[in-house]
N, C-alpha and C positions, 0 to 999 in steps of 0.2 A: 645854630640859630634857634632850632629850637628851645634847648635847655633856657637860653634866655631869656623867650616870651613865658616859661612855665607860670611864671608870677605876677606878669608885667602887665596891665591894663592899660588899653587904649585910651586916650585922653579925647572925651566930646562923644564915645560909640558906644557907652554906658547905655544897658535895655536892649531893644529892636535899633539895626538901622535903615537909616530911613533912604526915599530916593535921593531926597538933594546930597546927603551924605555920600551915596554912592557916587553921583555925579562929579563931586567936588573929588572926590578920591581919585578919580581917573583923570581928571582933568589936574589936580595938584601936583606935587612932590611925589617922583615916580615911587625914591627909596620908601618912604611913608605909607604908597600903598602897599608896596611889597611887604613891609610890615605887618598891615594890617589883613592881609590876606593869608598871611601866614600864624599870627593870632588868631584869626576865625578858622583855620583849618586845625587849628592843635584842639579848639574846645570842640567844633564837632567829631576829633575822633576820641574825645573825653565822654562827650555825651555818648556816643555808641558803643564803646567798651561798659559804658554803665547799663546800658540799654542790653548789653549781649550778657552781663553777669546779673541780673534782674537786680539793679541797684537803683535805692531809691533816693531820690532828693538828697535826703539830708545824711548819705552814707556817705565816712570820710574819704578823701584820697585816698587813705594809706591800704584802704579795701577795696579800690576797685582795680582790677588784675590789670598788667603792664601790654600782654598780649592772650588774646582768645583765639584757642583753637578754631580755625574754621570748622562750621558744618558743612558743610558743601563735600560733594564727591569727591574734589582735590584736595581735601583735606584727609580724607582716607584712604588717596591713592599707599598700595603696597601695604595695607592692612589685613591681612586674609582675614575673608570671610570665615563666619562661625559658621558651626555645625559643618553636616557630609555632604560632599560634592551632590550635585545633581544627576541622577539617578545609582546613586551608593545606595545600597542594602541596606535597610535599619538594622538593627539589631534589637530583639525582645526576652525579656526575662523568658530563661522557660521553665518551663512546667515544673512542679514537683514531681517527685517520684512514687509520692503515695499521697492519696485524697485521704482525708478524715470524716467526712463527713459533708453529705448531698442536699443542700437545700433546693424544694423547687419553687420558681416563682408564677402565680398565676394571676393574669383579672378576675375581678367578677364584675365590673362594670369601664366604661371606656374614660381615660383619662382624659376625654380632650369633652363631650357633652355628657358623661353619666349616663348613657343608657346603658343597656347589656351587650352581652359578646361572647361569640361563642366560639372558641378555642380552636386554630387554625389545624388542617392535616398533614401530616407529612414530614419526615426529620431534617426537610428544609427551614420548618416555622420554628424549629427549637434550637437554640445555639448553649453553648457553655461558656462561662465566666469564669474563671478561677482566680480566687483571690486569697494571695497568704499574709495572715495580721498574726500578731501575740493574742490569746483569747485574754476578755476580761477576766479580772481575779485570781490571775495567775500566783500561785503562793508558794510555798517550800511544804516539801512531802515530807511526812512525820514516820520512820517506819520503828516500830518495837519488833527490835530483835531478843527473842527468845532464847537463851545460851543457855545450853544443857551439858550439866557436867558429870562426869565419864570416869570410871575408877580403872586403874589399866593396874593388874594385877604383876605382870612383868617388871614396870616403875615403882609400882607401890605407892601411887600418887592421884589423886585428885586432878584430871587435865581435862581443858574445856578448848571447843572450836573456836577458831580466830575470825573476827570480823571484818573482812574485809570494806567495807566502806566508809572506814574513818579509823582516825591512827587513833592509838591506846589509851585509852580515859580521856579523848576528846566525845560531846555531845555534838559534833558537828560533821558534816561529813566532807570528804574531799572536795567536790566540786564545788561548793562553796567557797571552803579556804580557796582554793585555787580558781577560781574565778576574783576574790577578792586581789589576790596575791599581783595574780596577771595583771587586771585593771590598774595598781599601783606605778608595779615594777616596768612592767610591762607596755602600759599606754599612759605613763603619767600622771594619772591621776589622783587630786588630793584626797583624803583620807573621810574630810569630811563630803565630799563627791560622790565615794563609794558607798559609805551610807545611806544617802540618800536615794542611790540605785538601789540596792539593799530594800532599806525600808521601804521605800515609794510606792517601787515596781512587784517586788516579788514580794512584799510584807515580813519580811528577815529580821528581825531585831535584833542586832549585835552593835556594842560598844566601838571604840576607837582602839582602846586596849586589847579587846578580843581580837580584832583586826591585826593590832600591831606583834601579840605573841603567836598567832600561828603562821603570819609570816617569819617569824625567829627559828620557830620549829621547822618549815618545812625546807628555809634553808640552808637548817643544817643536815636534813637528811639530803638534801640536793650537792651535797658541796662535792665527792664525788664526782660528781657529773661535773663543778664546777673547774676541778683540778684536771679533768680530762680533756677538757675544752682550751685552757691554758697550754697544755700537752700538745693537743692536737697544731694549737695555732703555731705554736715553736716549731714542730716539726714539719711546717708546711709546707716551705721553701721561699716563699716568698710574703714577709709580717711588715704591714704597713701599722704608724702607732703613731697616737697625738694624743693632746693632753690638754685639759680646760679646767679653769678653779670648780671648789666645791665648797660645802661647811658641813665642818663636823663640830656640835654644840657651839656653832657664833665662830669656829675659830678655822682658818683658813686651811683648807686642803687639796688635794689634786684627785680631779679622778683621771686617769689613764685609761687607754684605749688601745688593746692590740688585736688586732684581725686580719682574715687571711681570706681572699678569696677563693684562692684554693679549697681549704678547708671548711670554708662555705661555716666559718666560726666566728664569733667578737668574745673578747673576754675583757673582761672591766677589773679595774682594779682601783680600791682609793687608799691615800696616802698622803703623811704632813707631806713631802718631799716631793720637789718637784726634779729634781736634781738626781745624779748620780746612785745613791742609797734607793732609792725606790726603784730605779731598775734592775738592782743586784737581787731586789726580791724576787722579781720574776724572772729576770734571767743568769739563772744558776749556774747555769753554764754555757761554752759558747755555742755561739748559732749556726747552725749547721744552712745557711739558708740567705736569702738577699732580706734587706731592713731598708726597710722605706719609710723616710720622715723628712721634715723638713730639716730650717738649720741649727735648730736648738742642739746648742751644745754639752747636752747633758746624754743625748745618746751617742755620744763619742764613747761613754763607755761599754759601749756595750762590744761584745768578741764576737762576730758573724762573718759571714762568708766573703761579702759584699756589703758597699751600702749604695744607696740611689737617694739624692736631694729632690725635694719640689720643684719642678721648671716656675708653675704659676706662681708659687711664693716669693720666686724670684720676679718673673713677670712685673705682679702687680707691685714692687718693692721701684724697679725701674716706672715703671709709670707713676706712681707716686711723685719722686722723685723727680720728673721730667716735669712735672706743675710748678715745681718750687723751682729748679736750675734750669736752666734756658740757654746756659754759656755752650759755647762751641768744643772747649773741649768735652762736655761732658754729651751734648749731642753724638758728634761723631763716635765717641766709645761704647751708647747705649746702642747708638743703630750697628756698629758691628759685632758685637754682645746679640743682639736681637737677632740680626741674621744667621748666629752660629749656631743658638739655639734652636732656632726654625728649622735651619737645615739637620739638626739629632731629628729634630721630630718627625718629620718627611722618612727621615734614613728609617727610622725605626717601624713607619707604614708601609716602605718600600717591600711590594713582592713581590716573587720569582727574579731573585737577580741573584747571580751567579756568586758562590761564594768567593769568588777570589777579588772579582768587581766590590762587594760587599767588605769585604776585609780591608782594601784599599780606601775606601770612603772612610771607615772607620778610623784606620790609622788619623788620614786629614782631619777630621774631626780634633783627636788630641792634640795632633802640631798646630792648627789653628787656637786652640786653646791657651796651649804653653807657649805661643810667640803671643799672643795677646794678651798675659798674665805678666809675663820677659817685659812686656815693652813700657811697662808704669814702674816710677819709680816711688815705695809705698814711702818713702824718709819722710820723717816728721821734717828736715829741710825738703824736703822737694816742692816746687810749687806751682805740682799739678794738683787740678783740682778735689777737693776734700772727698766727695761723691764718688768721682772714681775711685781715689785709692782703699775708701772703705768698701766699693764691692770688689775691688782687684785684690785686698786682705783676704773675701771672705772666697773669693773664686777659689787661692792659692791653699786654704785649709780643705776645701771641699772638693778639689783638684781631680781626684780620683775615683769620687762616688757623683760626677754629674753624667756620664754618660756609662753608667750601670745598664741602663734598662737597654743599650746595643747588647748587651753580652747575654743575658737571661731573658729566656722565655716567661709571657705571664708577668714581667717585670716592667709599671707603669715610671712614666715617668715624672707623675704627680701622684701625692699622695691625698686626691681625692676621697679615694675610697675611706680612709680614717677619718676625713673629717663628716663625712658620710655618718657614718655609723656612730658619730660622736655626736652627732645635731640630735638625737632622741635625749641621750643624756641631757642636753642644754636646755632640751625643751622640757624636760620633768624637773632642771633643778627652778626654773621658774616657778612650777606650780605646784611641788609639794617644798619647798622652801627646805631640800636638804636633809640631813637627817641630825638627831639630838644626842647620839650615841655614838660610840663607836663599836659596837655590835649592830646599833643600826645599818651603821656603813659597811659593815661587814654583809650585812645582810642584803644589802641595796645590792651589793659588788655580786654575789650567787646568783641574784633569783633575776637581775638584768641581763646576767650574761645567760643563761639558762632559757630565758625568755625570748629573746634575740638571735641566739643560735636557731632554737626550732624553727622561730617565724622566715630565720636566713634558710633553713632548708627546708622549706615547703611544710614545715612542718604545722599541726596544731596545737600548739603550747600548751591549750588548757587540757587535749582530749591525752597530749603525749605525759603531762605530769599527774594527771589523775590516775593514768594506766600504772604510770610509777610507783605512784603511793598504795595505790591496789594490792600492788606485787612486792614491796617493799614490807606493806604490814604483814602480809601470808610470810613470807621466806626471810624477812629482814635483807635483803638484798636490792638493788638496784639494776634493772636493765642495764644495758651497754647503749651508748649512745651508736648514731648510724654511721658507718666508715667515713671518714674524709676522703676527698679525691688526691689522687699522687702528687707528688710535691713538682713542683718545677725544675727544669732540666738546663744545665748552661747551651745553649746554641751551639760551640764547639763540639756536645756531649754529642747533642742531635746530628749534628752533620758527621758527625763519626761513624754511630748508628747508620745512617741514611745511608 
């Protein structure tokens, strides 16, 4: 009824109405009032939705909102409250660990009428403020190094001290690069961003080119590091890995993502190929270890121990799905689909249960499985419905690697974590728009995996690669990156152990 007055004007109730109007309405044609009371309730909840969105006069329909949140307390029932419960602990920056410098503050006359005042007694009347800011005019230190050179009669050669605070026939010194480097690789940022911190702030004047080749340089002295990080995550036991486009000069590429929590590592990698060929680059050989991905079937090729599928990928594939088909058979197959995977997931939180009790769920798990796979029939004549037989295809390929993560420890049974560690890439290809090279890319793939890693292990990215380059220009050598944690164990292995 409504929808049909949306448009419909009352005939003679044109303006204010009036009393006789009223009278006559009550006294008329019941259906007519009922109309007409139902016309006058639709424009005054027109006018109050206009009145709650501050809409004026001549603001069209198509602007003024369909429904407005209540203000009212029920309208915020089950919204927690901001901030710390009532009487929680604040929490306050604390202190530095070294003061620079003691300002004191004194009157000489009274802030409130100007007369004098004479300085209270007692180390009650004095309090301290500490306050830590950047100082003004903060700028870059110029230091002239003095190299004295040295005839070594043994050699028979002319030899001179090594400089440690910047790599060889650079005018620049580490921290810089590598502050530069980091900001980029590191936190995203565009090129022309870093500049303007650069120039701004510290007074730095350096190019975009300058920027762009001692990021080339530093990594390639990093790449070491970068090949060991790849190492580590392989041998970790447990390598979650996903993959998102890129561009390399306008033309379409992959960066890949493999990381380990174990290993407390991410190594990046880009490439035209999204397929097969790009993962024979980095995996040389087989995996000694479980491989967590979703269902792209391009990591079919890879040789490892195990594999574990995404439950959520799945998840949200069925809910999808469940928008668009509504049919019964496809109901009934997503809710007992839905409940087998609930019940992995539950089994997989379950603690202290007896391994023999533990082993028997397990089993059900697969026979549930493979009688619910058995029971569709996938023929192109069959004519059950389309929905199902393409996730009962895809159950039937991935058969064996959905309930991985019962058998291995440390083994999720989504591959969160990848796309985790894959959202910084996503968000730097937005804002420095990629790279133009493929030595760019090359470079991008070092100094993010390198950058990431640190930050994954508590580390300081900028204080851990300036220490590197330090030591790197003295010995030409590179520190060792810091141990990974032990790889993961089958549950069988454990309960053996135990």
């Amino acid at each position: 009824m409504v929808e049909t007055l949306k448009d419909k004007q009352v005939p003679g109730l044109e303006g204010q109405l009036t009393r006789e109007q009223a009278e006559a309405l009550v006294d008329g044609d019941r259906e007519y009032a009922i109309f007409v009371l139902l016309r006058l309730s639709l424009e005054l909840s027109r006018l109050q939705a206009a009145q709650a969105s501050n809409a004026g006069p001549s603001t069209p329909s198509s602007a003024t909102p369909v429904y407005q949140k209540p203000t009212t307390a029920a309208g915020r029932r089950g919204r927690a409250k901001r901030g710390g419960k009532k009487g929680h602990r604040g929490r306050n920056r604390p202190s530095p660990p070294l003061i620079d410098r003691t300002e004191p503050h004194t009157l000489l006359a009274c802030p409130r009428c100007g007369g004098p005042v004479n300085d209270c007694q007692g180390e009650s009347s004095r309090r301290t403020r500490i306050i830590e800011d950047i100082p003004e005019g903060t700028r870059t230190e110029a230091v002239a190094h003095v190299v004295q050179a040295a005839y070594c009669p043994k050699c028979k050669a002319v030899v001179e001290p090594k400089v440690a605070d910047a790599l060889p026939g650079s005018r620049l010194g580490h921290r810089v690069l590598v502050l530069a480097a980091w900001l980029r690789f590191g936190l995203g940022l565009a090129l022309s961003q870093i500049r303007e911190v650069l120039n701004a702030h510290l007074q730095f004047k350096i190019s975009d080119g300058g920027l762009v080749e001692a990021a080339h340089r530093i990594a390639q002295i990093l790449k070491p590091w970068y090949e060991e990080i790849g190492r580590q995550v392989k041998e970790s036991g447990v390598l979650n890995a996903d993959e998102t486009g890129w561009r390399v000069l306008g033309k379409l590429h992959w960066l890949w993502c493999f990381c380990s929590e174990l290993a407390q590592a991410t190594y990046y990698m880009i490439d035209r190929s999204r397929g097969s060929p790009a993962l024979t680059k980095f995996f040389t050989e087989a995996m000694a270890g479980v491989l967590v991905t979703d269902f792209w079937s391009a990591y079919n090729a890879v040789v490892c121990t195990a594999r574990q599928v995404c439950f959520p990928h799945l998840f949200r594939e069925l809910d999808d799905t469940s928008e668009k088909d509504d049919s019964e058979p496809w109901r009934l197959f997503v809710k007992k689909l839905g409940r087998l995977l609930r019940d992995a997931v539950r089994l997989g939180k379950a603690e202290d249960l007896p391994a023999e009790e533990y082993r028997s769920r397990r089993a059900r798990l697969d026979a549930r499985l493979a009688a619910l796979v058995d029971s569709v029939d996938t023929s192109a004549s069959s004519p059950m419905n389309r929905n199902v037989k393409r996730i009962v295809k895809r159950l039937r390929q991935f058969q064996s690697a959905m309930f991985t993560f019962l058998d291995y420890e440390h083994v999720p049974s989504s591959n969160n974590h990848a796309e985790r560690e894959i959202r910084p890439a996503v968000i730097m290809r937005k804002n420095t728009q990629c790279n133009q090279s493929e030595r760019g890319a090359e470079t991008q793939a070092i100094l993010m995996t390198v950058f990431r890693t640190l930050k994954r292990r508590g580390l300081s990215p900028l204080n851990e690669v300036v220490t590197a380059l330090r030591q790197y220009t003295l010995t030409g050598q590179l520190p060792p990156l810091p141990s990974a944690p032990a790889a993961a164990k089958p549950r069988a292995e454990q309960d053996a152990q135990a």
